[in-house]
N, C-alpha and C positions, 0 to 999 in steps of 0.2 A: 619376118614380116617384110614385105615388099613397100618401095621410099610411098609410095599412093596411101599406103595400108597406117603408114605412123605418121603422116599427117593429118587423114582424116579422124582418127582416133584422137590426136591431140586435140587439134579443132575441134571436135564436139564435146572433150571434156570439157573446154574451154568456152563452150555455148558459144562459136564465134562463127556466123552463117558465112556459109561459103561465097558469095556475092560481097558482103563485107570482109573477109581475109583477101579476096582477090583484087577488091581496091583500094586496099593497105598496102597491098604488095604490088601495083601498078601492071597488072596483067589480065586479062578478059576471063569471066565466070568459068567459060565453057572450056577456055585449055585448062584454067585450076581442075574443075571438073573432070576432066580426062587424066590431069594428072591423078587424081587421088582415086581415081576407078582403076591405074597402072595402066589404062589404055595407049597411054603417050609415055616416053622417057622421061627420067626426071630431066627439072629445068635447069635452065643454066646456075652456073657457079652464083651470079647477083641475086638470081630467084631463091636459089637455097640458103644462101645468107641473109637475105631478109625474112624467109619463113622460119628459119630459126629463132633469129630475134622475134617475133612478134608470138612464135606458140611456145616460146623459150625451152626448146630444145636444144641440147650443147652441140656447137654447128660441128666437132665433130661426128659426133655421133648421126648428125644428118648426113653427113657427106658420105658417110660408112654405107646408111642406107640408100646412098643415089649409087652406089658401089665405085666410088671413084673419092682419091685422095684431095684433100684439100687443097686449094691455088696453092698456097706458103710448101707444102709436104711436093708438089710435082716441078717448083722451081729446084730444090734440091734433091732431086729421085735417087742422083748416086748414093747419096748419105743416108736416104730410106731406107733404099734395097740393103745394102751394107748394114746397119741396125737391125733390120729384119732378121736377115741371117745369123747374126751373133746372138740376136735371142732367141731364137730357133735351135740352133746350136748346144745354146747353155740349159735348156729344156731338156731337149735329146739326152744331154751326157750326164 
């Protein structure tokens, strides 16, 4: 599912109208809106972290869906990629 596709799913299990999520999370109706039709990219690293908090999605798992690694995971990339591979690895063998 695409990042538009599991926030708006969350948000209306959550009977949270989109006009009220959008000024929780200090950003205009009509780009939320776009974002959750995927018309637009997801939004910044602040945007995703507060829509987490409020549809209480686990902000990783959000950031999975913006297809980009968390702030904290891209100041330490070398020690990512390196993790990644050795459990990639330990799979494989």
């Amino acid at each position: 599912m695409a990042f538009g596709d599991v926030v708006r799913a969350r948000r209306t299990e959550l009977a949270i109208g989109l006009n009220d999520l959008a000024e929780r999370m200090g950003i205009s109706p009509g780009y939320w809106s776009r974002i959750e039709r995927n018309l637009d990219r997801p939004p910044s690293d602040e945007v995703v972290q507060r829509a987490a908090a409020i549809l209480g999605i686990p902000l990783d798992a959000l950031f999975v869906e913006a297809e980009r690694l968390p702030p904290d995971m891209r100041k330490d990339m070398g020690r990512v990629v390196l993790a990644y591979r050795r459990l990639r690895s330990m799979r494989a063998g």
